[in-house]
C-alpha positions in Angstrom: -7.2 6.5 1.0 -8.8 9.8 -0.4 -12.0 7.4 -1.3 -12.4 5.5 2.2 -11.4 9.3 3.5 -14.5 10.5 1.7 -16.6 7.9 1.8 -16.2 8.0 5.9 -17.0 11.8 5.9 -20.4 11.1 3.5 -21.2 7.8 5.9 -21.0 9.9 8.9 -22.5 13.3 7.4 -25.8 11.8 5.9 -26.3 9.8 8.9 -26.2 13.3 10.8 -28.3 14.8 8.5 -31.0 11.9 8.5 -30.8 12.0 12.1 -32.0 15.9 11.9 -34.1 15.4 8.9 -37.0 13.1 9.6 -37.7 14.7 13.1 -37.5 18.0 11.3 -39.8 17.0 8.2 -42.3 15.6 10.6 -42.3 18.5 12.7 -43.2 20.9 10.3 -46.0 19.2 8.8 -47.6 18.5 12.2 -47.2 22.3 13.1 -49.1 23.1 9.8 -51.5 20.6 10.4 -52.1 22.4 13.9 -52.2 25.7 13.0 -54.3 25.0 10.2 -57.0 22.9 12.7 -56.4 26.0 15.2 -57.5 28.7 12.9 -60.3 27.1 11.7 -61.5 26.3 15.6 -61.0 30.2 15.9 -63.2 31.2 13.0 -65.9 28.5 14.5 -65.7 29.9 18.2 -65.7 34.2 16.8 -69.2 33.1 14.8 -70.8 31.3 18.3 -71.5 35.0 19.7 -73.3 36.2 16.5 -75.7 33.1 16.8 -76.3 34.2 20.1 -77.7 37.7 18.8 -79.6 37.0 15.9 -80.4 33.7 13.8 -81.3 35.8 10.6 -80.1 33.5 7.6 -78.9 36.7 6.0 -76.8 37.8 8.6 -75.4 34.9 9.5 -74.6 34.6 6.2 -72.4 37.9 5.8 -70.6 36.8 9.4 -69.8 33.7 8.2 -68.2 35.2 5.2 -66.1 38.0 6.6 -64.9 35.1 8.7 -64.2 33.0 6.2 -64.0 33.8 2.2 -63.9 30.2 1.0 -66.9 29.2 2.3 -66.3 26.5 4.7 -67.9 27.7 7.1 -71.9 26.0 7.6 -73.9 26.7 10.1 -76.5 23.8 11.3 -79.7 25.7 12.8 -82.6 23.6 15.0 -85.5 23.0 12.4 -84.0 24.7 9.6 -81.8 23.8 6.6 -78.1 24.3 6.8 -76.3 27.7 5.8 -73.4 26.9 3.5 -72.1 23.2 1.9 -71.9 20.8 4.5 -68.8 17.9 4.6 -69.7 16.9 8.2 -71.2 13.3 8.4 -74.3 12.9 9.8 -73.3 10.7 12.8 -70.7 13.9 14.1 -73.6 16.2 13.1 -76.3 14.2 15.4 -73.6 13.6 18.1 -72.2 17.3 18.3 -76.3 18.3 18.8 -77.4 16.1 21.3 -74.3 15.3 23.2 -73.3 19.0 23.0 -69.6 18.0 22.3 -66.9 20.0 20.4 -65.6 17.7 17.7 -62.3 18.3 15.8 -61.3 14.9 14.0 -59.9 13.8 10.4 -62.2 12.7 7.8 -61.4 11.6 4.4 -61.5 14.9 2.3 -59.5 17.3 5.2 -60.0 17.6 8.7 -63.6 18.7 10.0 -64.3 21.0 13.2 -67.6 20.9 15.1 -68.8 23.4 17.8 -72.2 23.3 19.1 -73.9 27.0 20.4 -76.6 26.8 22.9 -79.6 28.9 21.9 -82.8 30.8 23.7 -85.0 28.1 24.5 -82.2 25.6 25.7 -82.1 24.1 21.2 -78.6 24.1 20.1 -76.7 24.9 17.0 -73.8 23.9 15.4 -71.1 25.6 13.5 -69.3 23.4 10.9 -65.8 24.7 9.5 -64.4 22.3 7.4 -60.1 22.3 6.3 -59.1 20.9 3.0 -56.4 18.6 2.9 -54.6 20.7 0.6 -54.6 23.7 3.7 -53.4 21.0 6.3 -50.5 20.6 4.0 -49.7 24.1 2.6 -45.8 24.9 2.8 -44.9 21.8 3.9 -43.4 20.6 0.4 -41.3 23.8 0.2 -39.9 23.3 3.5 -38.6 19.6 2.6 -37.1 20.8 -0.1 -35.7 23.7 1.7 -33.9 21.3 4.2 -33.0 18.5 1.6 -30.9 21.4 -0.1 -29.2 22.3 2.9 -28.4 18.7 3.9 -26.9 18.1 0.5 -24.8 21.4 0.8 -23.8 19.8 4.3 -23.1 16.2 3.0 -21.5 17.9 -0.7 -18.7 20.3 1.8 -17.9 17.3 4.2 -17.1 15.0 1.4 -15.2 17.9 0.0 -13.3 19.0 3.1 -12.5 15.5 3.8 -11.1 15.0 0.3 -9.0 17.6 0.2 -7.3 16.2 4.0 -7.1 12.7 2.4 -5.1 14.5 -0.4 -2.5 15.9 1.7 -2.4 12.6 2.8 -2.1 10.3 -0.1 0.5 12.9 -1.7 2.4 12.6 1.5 2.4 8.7 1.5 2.9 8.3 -1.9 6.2 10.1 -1.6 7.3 8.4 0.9 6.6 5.3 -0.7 8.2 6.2 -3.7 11.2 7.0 -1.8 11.1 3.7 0.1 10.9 1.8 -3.3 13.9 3.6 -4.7 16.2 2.6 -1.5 15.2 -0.4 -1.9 16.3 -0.6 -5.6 19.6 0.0 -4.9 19.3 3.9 -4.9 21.2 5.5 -1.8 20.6 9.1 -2.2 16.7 8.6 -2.2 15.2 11.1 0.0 11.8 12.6 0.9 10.7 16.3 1.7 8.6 15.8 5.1 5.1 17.3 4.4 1.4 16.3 5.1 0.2 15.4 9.4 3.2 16.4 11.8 3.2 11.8 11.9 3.6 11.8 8.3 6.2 14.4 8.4 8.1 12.5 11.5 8.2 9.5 9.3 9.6 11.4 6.6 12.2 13.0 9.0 12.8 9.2 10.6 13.0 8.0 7.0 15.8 10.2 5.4 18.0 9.3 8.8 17.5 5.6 8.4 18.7 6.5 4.9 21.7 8.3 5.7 22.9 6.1 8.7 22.6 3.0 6.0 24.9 4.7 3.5 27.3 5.7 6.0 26.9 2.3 7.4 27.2 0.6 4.0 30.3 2.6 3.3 32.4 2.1 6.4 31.5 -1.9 5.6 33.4 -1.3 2.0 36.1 0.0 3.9 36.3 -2.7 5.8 36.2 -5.4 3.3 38.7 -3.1 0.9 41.3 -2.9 3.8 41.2 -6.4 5.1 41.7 -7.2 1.6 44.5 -5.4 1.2 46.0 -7.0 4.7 46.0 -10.1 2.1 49.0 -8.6 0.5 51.1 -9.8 2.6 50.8 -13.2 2.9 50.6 -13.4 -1.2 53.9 -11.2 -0.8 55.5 -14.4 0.6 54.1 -16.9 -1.4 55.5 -15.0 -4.2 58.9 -15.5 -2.9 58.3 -19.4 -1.8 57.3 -20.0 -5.3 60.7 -18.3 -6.4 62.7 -20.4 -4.3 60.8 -23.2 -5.7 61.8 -22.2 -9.4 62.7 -25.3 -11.4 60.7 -27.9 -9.5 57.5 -28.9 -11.4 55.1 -27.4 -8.9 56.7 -23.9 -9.1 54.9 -23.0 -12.4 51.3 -23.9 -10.5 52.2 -22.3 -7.5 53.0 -19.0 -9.1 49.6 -19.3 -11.3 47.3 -19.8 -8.6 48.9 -17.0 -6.2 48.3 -14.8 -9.6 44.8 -15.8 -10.1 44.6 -14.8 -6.4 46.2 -11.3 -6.6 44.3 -10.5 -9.5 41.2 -11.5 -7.6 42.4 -9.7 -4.8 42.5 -6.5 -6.5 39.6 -6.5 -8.0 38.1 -7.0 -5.1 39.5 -3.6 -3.2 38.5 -1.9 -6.2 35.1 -2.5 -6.3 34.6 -1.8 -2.5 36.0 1.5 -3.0 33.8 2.3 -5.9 30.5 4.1 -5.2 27.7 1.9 -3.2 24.9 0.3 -5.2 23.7 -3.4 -5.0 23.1 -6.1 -8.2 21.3 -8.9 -8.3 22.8 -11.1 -5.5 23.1 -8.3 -3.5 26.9 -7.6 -3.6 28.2 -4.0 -4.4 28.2 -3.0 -8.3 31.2 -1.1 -9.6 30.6 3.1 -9.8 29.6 4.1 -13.5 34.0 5.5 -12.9 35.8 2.7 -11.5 38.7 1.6 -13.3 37.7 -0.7 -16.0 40.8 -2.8 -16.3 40.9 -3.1 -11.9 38.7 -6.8 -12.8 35.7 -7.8 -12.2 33.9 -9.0 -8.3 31.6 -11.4 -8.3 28.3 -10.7 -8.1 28.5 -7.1 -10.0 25.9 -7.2 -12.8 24.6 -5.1 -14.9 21.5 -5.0 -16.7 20.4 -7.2 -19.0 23.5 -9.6 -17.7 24.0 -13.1 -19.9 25.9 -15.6 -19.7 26.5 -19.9 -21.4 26.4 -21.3 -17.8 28.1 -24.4 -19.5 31.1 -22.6 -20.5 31.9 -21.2 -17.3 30.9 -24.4 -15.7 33.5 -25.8 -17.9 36.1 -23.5 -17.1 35.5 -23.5 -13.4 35.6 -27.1 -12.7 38.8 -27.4 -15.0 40.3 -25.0 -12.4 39.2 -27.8 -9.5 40.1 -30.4 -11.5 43.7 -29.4 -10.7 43.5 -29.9 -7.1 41.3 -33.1 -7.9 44.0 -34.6 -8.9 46.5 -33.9 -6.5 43.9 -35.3 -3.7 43.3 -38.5 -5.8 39.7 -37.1 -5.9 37.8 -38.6 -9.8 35.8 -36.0 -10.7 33.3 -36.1 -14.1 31.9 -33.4 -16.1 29.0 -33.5 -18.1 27.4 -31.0 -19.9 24.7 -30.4 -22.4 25.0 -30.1 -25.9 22.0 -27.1 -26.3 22.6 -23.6 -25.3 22.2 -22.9 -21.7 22.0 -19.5 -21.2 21.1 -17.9 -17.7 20.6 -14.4 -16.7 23.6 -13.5 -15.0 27.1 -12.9 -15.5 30.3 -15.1 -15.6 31.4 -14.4 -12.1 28.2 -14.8 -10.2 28.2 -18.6 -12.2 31.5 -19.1 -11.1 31.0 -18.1 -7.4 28.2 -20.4 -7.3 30.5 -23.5 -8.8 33.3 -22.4 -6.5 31.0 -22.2 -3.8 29.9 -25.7 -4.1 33.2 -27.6 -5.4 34.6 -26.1 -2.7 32.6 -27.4 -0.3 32.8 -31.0 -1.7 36.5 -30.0 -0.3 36.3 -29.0 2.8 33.5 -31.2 4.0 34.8 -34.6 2.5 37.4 -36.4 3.0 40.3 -36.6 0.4 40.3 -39.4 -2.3 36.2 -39.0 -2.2 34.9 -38.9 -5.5 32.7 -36.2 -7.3 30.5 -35.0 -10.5 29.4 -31.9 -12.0 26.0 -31.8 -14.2 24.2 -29.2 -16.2 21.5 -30.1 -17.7 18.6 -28.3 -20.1 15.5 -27.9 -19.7 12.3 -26.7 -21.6 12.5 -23.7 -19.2 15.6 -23.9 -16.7 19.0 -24.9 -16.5 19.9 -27.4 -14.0 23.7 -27.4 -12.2 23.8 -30.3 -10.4 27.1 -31.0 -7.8 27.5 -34.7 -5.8 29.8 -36.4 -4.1 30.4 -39.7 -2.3 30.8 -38.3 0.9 28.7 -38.2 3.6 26.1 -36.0 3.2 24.2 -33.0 4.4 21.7 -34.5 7.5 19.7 -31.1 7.8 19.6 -29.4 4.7 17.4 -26.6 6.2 20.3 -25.5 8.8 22.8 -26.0 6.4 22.0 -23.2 4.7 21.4 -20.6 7.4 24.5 -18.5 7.9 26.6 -18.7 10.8 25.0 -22.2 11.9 26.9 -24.7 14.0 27.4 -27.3 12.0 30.7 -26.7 11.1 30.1 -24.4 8.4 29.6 -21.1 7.9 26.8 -21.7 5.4 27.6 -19.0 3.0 28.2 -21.3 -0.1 25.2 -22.9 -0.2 23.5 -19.3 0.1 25.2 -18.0 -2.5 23.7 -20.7 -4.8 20.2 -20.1 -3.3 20.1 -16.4 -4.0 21.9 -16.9 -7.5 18.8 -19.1 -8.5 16.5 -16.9 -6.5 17.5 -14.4 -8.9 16.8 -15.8 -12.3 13.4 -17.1 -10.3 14.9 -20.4 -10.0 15.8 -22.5 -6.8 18.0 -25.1 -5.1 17.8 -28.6 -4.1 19.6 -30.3 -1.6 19.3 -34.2 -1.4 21.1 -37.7 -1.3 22.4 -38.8 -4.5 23.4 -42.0 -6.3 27.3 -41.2 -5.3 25.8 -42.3 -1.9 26.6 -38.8 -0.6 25.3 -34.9 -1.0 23.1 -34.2 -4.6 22.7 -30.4 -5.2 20.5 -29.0 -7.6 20.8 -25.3 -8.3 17.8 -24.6 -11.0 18.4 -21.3 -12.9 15.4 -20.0 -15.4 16.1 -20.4 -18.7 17.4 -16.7 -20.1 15.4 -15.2 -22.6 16.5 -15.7 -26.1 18.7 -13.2 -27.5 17.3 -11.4 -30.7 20.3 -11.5 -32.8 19.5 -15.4 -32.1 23.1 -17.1 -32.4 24.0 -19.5 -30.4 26.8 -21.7 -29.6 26.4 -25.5 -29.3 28.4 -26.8 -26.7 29.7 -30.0 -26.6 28.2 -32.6 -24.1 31.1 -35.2 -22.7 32.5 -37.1 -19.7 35.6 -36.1 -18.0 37.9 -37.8 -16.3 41.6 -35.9 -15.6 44.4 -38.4 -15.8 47.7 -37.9 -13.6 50.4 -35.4 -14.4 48.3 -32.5 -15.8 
């Protein structure tokens, strides 16, 4: 901005100055050129009344001389040879004489002025006075140069002023820019001190409230989310005491694990809401650098550097599902790959992406309708690929906008998209060979760790028989 700033305030300024320049500079030289032809018409008209009086050589002579020291002054008498060195052609000479005419014109060497004196006896003589080049020019160099220096001073201060304005400028901007790139990172106490133009400074002013209205917003919404969490107590309060009255039967021991799993979840999430706000890599809220470290882990909180064998927790997840497979008569297959798969992000964000899409193989099919689980290595990514045998997803595209109408909220399949977005990877959504809905969630192949160990993992194909 300082550059365009200053290159604006030289654009405009030397146009300016141009604009004043040329006129000026031809100006001057034709006022030198005038005065120059006008004194030398003077000297020629103040020797006509000497001619008048006497036509002595000698005293013409000395007139012409305290007239004029350098000499260019010639006098052109009837029948005699001229006084002084004449530079006059012969054609103005002959002209001036017989027409009687007053010549003042340019010639070659200077500029030439001719003025013809009527003598006694009606003959006529002429007085020559002849102006070098170098006279009709005198000064005129110095005052260019004169005005070229002041026209640079001019044009030099402009570009100066100007830069200086554009600095208070750019400094102003570049603040606020900095700041704006700092909320965006996650950083909620990023502020600016409004300086620079009163609109700079209003944005400044307009951009620290946005700030604090979207921590106070942000917080109230962790409030939120931590007590309608902890309104889930209750209900797992009661399943607690079904599953006791169940004690004995062979479902009781499940029961009591899976309403565990949920509790532990369940606090884990209410601590993380009420840690301190910042975002990780799928946009959900990391735990403060003081949260409690043994209050469990929410999905989506990563730190830096994050790793993870997506085939393990692939693995583990869909043994979880497996479970409830079973009890729908739903065959379900596994298949892994042998090579290390390791993506850039944690367990949990892994496992909220398989949740996300085994669970909506269950809500969205019918029971008994088989389904597989892939993940499969690439030169560059790691593919995790879910399908089923149910019906299928018609429009993909509105399928995974939030809150559509199609009977679903949409929320799973973004959570896959923005987990693969994340490692710079994508999703797929298409019709598989099951005859129903083929996902493909591509994650970029992590970066190899330098310690360089890595665990093979066994590749297979599941299937869980009855009575697990």
């Amino acid at each position: 901005m300082r550059r365009s700033l200053a290159g604006v305030a030289l654009a405009v300024t030397s146009m300016v100055a141009l604009s004043f320049l040329i006129p000026l500079a031809a100006l001057v030289m034709s006022l030198v050129k005038e005065q120059s032809v006008t004194a030398a018409e003077q000297r020629a008209a103040a020797l006509a009344p000497v001619l008048t009086l006497t036509t002595d050589p000698s005293a013409l002579r000395e007139s012409a001389a305290s007239l004029d020291a350098t000499e260019h002054l010639v006098l052109h008498l009837p029948g005699a040879p001229a006084i002084g060195s004449s530079r006059a052609p012969a054609a103005l000479l002959e002209r001036a004489q017989r027409g009687r005419e007053s010549i003042s014109r340019q010639i070659p060497a200077g500029w030439i002025c001719l003025q013809p004196v009527v003598l006694p006896g009606d003959r006529v003589a002429v007085i020559e006075n002849f102006v070098p080049e170098a006279e009709l020019t005198r000064g005129v160099k110095a005052s260019w140069a004169v005005m070229l220096l002041l026209a640079v001073g001019l044009v030099g201060g402009s570009v100066l002023v100007a830069d200086r304005l554009g600095a208070k400028v750019v400094r102003s901007s570049k603040r606020l820019a900095h700041a704006s790139h700092a909320l965006g990172e996650g950083n909620l106490d990023a502020r600016v001190e409004p300086m620079g133009p009163r609109e700079l400074r209003d944005a400044g002013v307009a951009f620290n409230a946005m700030a604090h209205r979207m921590t106070e917003l942000l917080a109230v919404e962790r409030e939120l989310v931590a007590d309608l969490s902890h309104r889930l107590r209750t209900p797992l309060t009661a399943l607690h005491l079904a599953s006791e009255r169940m004690a004995g039967s062979p479902e009781s021991a499940r029961v009591e694990a899976a309403v565990g799993a949920l509790e532990t979840e369940l606090q884990a999430i209410i601590a993380a809401a009420r840690t301190p706000l910042a975002v990780g890599p799928m946009g959900h809220g990391l735990r403060g650098a003081d949260a409690d470290p043994g209050a469990g882990h929410t999905p989506g909180a990563a730190a830096a550097g994050a790793r993870c064998e997506a085939a393990d927790v692939v693995r583990r997840r869909t043994a979880f599902w497996a479970v409830l497979a079973e009890q729908q008569d739903r065959p379900c297959s596994l298949e892994l790959t042998q090579e290390p798969a390791a993506v850039s992000l944690p367990d949990d964000d892994i496992a909220a992406v398989v949740d996300a899409l085994i669970g909506n193989v269950f809500r969205h099919t019918p029971a008994g309708t088989p389904f597989g689980v892939r993940v499969v290595r690439t030169a560059q990514t790691v593919d995790l690929v879910v399908e089923d045998a149910g019906p299928g997803i018609p429009d993909p595209d509105r399928a995974q906008s939030r809150g559509s109408s199609t009977g679903s909220s949409g929320l799973g399949l973004d959570i896959a998209r923005r987990a693969a977005a994340v490692t710079g990877g994508s999703m797929r959504i298409a019709r598989g060979p099951l005859g129903g809905a083929h996902i493909t969630v591509v994650f970029a192949l992590a970066p190899p760790v330098p310690s360089g160990r890595r665990a093979r993992i066994s590749r297979r194909r599941t299937g869980w028989p009855r009575g697990r």
